[in-house]
TORSE-383097 format. One record per residue: residue number from 1; residue in one letter; chain; x negated, y negated, z of N, C-alpha, C, CB in turn. Coordinates in nm, 2 decimals. Glycine has a CB too. Example, Ala and Ser with C-alpha at 12.3 -4.5 7.8 and 13.67 -1.06 7.14 Angstrom:
2
{i 1&aa a&ch A&n_east -1.32&n_north 0.57&n_up 0.78&ca_east -1.23&ca_north 0.45&ca_up 0.78&c_east -1.32&c_north 0.33&c_up 0.78&cb_east -1.13&cb_north 0.45&cb_up 0.90} $
{i 2&aa s&ch A&n_east -1.28&n_north 0.22&n_up 0.71&ca_east -1.37&ca_north 0.11&ca_up 0.71&c_east -1.29&c_north 0.00&c_up 0.79&cb_east -1.41&cb_north 0.06&cb_up 0.57} $
This chain:
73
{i 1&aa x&ch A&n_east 1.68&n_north 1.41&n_up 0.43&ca_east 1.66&ca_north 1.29&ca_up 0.36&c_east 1.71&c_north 1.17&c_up 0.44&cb_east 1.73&cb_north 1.29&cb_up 0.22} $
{i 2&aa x&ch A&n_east 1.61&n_north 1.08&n_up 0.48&ca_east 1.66&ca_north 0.92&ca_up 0.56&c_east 1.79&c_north 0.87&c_up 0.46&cb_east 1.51&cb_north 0.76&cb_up 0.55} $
{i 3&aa x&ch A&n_east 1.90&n_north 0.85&n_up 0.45&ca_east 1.94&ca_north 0.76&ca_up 0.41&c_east 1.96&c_north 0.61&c_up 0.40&cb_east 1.99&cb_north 0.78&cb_up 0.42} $
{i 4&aa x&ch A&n_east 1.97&n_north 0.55&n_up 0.35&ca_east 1.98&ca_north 0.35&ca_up 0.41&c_east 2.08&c_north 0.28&c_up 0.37&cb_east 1.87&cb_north 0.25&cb_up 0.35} $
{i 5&aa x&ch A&n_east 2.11&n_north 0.17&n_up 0.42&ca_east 2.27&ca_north 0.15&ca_up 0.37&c_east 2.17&c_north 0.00&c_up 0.30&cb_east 2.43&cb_north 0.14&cb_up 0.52} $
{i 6&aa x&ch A&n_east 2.24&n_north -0.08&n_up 0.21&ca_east 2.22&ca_north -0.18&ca_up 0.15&c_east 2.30&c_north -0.30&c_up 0.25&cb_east 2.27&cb_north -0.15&cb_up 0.01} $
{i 7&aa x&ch A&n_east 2.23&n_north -0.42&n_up 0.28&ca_east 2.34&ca_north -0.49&ca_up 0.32&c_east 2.27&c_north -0.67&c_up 0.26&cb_east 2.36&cb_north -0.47&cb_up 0.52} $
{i 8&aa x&ch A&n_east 2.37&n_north -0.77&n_up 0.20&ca_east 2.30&ca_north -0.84&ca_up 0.16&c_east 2.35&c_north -0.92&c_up 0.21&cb_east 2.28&cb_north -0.85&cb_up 0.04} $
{i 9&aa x&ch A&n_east 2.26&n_north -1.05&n_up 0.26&ca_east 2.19&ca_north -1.13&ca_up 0.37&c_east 2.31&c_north -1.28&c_up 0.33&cb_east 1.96&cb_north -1.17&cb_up 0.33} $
{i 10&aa x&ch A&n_east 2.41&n_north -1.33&n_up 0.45&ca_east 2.49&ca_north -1.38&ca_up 0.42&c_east 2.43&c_north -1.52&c_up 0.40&cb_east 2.59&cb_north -1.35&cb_up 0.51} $
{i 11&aa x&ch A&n_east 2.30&n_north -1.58&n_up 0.45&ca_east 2.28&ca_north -1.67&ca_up 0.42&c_east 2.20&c_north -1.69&c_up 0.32&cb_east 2.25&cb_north -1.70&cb_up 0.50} $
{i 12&aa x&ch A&n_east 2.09&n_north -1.61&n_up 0.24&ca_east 2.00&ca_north -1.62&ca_up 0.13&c_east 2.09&c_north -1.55&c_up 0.04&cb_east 1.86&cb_north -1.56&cb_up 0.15} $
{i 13&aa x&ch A&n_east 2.11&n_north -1.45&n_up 0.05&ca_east 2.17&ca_north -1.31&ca_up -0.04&c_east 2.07&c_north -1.23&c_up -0.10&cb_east 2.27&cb_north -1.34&cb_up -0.19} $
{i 14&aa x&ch A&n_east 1.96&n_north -1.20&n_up -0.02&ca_east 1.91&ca_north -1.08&ca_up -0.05&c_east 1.93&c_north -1.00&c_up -0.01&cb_east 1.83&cb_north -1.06&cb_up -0.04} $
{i 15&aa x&ch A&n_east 1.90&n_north -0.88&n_up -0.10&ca_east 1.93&ca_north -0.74&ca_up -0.07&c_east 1.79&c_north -0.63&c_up 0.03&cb_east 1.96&cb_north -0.68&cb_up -0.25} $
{i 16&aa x&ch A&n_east 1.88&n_north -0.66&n_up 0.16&ca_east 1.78&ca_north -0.60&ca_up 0.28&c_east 1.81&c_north -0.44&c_up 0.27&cb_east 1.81&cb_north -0.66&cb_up 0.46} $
{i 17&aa x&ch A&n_east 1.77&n_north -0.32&n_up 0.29&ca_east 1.77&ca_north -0.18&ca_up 0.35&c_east 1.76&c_north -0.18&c_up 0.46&cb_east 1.69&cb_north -0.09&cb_up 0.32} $
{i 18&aa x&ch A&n_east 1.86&n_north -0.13&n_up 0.56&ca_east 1.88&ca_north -0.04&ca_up 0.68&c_east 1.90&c_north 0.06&c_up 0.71&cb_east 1.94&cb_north -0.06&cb_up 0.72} $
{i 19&aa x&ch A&n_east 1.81&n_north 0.10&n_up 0.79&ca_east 1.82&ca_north 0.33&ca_up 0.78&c_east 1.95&c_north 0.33&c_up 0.83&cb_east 1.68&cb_north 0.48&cb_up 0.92} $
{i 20&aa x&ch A&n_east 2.04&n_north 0.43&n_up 0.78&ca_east 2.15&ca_north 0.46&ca_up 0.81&c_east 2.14&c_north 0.51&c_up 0.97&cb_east 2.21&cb_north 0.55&cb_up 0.70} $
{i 21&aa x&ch A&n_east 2.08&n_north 0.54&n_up 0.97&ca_east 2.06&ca_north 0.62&ca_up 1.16&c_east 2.06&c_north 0.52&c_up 1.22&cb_east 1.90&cb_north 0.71&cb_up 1.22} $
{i 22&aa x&ch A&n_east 2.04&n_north 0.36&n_up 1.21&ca_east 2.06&ca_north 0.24&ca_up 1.30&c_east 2.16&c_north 0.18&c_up 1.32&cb_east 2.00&cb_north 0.15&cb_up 1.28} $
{i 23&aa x&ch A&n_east 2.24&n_north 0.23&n_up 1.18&ca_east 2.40&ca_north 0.14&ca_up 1.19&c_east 2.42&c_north 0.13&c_up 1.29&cb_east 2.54&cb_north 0.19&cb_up 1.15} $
{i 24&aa x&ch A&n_east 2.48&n_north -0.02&n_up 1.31&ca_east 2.58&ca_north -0.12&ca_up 1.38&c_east 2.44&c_north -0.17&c_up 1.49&cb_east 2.76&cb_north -0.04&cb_up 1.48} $
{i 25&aa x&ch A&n_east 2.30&n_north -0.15&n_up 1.42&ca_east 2.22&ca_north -0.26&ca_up 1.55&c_east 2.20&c_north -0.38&c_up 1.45&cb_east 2.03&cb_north -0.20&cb_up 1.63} $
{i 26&aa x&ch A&n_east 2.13&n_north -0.47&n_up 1.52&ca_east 2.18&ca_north -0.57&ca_up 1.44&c_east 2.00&c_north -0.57&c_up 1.36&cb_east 2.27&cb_north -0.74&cb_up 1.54} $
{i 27&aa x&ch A&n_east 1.97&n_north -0.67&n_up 1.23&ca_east 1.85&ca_north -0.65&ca_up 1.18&c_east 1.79&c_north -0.82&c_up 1.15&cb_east 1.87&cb_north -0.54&cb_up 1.04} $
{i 28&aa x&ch A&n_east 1.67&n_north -0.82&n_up 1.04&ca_east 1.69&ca_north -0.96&ca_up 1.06&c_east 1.61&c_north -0.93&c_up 0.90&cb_east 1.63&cb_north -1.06&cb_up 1.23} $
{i 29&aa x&ch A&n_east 1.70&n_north -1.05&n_up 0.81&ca_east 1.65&ca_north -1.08&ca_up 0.68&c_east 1.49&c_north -1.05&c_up 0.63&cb_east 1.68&cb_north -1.22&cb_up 0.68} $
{i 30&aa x&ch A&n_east 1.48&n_north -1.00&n_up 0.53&ca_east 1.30&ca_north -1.00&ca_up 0.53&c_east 1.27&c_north -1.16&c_up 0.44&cb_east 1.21&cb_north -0.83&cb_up 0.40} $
{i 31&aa x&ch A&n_east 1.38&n_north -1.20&n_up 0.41&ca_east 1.34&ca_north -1.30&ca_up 0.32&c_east 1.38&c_north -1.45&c_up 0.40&cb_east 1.41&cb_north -1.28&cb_up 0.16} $
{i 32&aa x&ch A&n_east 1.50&n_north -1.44&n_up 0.47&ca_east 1.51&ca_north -1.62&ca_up 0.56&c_east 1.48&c_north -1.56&c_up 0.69&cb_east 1.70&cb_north -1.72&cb_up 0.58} $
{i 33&aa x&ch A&n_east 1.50&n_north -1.46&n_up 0.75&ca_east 1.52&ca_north -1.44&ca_up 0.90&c_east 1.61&c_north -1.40&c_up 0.93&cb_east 1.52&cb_north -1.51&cb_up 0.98} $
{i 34&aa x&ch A&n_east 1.77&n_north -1.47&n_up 0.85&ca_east 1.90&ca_north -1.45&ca_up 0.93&c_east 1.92&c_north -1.31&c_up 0.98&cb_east 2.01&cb_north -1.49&cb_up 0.85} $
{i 35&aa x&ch A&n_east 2.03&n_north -1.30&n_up 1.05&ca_east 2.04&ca_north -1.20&ca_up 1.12&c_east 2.15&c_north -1.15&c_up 1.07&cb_east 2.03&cb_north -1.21&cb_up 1.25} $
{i 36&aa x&ch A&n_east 2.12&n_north -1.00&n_up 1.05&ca_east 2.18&ca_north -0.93&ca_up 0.98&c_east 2.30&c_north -0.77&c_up 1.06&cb_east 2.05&cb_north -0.90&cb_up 0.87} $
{i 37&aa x&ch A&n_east 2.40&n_north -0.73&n_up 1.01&ca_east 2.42&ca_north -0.59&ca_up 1.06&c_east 2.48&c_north -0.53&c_up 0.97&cb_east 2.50&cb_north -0.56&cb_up 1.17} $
{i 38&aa x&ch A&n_east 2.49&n_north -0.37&n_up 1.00&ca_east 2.53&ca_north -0.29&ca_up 0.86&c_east 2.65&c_north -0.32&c_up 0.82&cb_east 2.55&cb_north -0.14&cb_up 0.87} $
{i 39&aa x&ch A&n_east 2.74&n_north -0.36&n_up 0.95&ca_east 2.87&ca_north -0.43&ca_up 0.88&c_east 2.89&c_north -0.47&c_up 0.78&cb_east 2.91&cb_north -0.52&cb_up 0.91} $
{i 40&aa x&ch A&n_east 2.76&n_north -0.54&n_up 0.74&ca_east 2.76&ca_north -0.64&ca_up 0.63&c_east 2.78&c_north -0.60&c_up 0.48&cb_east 2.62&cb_north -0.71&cb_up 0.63} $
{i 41&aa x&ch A&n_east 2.82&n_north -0.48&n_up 0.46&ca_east 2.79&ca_north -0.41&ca_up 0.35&c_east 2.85&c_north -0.46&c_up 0.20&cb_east 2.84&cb_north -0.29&cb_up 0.37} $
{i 42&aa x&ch A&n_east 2.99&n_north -0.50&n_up 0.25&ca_east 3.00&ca_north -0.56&ca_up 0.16&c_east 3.04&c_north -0.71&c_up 0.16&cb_east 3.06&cb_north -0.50&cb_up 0.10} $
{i 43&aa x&ch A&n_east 2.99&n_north -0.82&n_up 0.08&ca_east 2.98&ca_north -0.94&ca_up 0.10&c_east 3.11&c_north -0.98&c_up 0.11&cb_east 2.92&cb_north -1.01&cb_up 0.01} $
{i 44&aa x&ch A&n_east 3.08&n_north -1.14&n_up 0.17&ca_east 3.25&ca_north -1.18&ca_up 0.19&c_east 3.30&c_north -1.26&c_up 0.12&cb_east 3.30&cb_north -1.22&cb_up 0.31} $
{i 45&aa x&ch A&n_east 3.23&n_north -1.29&n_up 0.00&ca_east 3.26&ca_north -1.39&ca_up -0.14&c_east 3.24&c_north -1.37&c_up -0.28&cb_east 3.19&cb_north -1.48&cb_up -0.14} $
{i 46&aa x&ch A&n_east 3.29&n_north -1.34&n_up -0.32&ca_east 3.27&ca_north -1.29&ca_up -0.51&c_east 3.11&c_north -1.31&c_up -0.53&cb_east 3.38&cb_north -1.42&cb_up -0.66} $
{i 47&aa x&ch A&n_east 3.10&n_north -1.26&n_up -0.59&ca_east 2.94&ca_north -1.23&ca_up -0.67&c_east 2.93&c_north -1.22&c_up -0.83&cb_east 2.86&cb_north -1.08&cb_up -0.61} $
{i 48&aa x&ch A&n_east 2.82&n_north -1.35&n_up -0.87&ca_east 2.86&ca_north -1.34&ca_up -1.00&c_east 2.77&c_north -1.29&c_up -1.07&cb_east 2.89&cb_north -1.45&cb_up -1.06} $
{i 49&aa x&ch A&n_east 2.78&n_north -1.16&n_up -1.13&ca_east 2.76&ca_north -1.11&ca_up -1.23&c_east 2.70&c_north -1.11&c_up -1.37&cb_east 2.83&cb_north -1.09&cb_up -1.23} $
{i 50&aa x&ch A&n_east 2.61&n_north -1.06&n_up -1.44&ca_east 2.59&ca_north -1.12&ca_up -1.60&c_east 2.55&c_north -0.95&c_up -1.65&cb_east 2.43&cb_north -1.28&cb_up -1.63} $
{i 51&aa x&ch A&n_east 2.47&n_north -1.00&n_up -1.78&ca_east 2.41&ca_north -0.85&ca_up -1.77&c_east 2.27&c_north -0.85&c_up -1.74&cb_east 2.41&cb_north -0.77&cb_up -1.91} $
{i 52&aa x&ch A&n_east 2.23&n_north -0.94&n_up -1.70&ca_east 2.06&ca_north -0.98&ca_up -1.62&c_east 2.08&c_north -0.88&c_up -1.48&cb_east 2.01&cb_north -1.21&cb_up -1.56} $
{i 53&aa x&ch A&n_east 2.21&n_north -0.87&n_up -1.41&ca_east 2.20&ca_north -0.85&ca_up -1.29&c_east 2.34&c_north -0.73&c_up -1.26&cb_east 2.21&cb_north -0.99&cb_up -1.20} $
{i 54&aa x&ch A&n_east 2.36&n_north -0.67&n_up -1.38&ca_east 2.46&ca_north -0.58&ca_up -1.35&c_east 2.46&c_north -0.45&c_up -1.31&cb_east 2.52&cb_north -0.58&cb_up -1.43} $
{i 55&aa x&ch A&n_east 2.31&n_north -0.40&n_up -1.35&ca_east 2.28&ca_north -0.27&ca_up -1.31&c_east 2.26&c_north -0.29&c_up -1.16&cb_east 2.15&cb_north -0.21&cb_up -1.39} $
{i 56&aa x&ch A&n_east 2.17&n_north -0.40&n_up -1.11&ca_east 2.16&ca_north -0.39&ca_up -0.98&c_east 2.26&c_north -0.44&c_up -0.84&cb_east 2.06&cb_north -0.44&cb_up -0.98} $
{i 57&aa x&ch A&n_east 2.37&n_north -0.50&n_up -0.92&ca_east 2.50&ca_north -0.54&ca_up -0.85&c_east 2.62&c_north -0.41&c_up -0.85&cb_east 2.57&cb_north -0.68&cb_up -0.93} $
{i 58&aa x&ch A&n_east 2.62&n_north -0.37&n_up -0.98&ca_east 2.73&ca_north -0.29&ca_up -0.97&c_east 2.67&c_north -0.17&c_up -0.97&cb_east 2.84&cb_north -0.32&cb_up -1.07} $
{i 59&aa x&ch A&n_east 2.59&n_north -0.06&n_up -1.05&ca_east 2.58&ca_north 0.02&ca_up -1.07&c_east 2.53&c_north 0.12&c_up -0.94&cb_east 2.54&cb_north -0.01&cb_up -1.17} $
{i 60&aa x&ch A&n_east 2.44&n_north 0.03&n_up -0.85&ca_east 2.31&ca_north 0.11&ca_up -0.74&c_east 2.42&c_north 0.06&c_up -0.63&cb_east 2.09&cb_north 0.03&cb_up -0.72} $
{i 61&aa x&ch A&n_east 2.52&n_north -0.03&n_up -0.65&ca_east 2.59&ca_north -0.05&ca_up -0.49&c_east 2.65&c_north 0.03&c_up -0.44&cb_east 2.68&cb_north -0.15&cb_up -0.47} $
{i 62&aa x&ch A&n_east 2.65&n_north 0.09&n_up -0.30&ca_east 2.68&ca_north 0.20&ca_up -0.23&c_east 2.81&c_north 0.20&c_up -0.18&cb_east 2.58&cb_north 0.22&cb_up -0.13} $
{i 63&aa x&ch A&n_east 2.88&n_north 0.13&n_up -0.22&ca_east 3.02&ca_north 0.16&ca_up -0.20&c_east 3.08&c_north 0.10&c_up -0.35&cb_east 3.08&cb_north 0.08&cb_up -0.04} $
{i 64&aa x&ch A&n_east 3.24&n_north 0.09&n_up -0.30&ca_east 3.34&ca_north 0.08&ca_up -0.41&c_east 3.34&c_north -0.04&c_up -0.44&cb_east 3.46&cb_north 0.13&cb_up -0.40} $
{i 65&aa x&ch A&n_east 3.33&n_north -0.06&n_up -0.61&ca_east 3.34&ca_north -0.20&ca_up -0.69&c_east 3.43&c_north -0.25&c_up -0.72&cb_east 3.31&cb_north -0.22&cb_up -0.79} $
{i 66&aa x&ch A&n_east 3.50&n_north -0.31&n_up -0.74&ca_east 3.58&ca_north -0.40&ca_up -0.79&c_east 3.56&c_north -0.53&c_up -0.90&cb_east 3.62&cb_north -0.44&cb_up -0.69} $
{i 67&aa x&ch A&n_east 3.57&n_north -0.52&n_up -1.04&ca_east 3.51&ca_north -0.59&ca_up -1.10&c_east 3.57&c_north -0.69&c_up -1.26&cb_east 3.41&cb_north -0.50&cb_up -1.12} $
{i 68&aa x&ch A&n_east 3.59&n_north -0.77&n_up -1.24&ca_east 3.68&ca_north -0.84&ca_up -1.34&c_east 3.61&c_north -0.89&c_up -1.42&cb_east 3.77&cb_north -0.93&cb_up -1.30} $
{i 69&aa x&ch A&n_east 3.62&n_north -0.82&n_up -1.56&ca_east 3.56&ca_north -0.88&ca_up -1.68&c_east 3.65&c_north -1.01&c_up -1.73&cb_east 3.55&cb_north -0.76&cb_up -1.80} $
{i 70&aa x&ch A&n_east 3.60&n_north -1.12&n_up -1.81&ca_east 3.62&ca_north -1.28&ca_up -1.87&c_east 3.54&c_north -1.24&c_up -1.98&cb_east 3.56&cb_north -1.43&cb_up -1.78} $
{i 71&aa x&ch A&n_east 3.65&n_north -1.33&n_up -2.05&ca_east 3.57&ca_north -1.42&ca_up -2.20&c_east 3.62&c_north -1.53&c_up -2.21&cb_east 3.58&cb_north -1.36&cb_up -2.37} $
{i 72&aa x&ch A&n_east 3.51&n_north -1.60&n_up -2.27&ca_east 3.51&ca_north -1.72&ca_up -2.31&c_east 3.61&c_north -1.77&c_up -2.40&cb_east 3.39&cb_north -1.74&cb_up -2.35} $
{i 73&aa x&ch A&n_east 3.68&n_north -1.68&n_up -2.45&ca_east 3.77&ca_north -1.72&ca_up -2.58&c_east 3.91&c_north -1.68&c_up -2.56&cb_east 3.71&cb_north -1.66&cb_up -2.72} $
């Protein structure tokens, strides 16, 4: 089975796929261009969260979460 690693795009923040068999070449955004590497796995700034986007932030992300629930009150 190909594996792929997830890496999301430091300048847009989309979420690109990289076959794991390429790690550490470098790739290039499908959506700005920027240039991308597997490094990138996990972002280097908090990501905000709701429940519109929680299955696909936290639940499918391929490594370990870290996640701080808030209320408003």
């Amino acid at each position: 089975m190909n594996e792929n690693i997830i890496v999301r795009c430091p300048q847009c923040g989309t979420k690109n796929r990289i076959p794991a068999d390429r790690k550490g070449e470098q790739g290039i955004c499908g959506k700005c261009g920027a240039r991308l590497t597997s490094t990138q796995v996990y972002p280097d700034k908090p990501v905000d969260v709701s429940d519109w986007n929680f299955d696909a932030e936290v639940k499918t992300f391929p490594g370990s979460v870290l996640v701080e629930f808030t209320a408003p009150w």
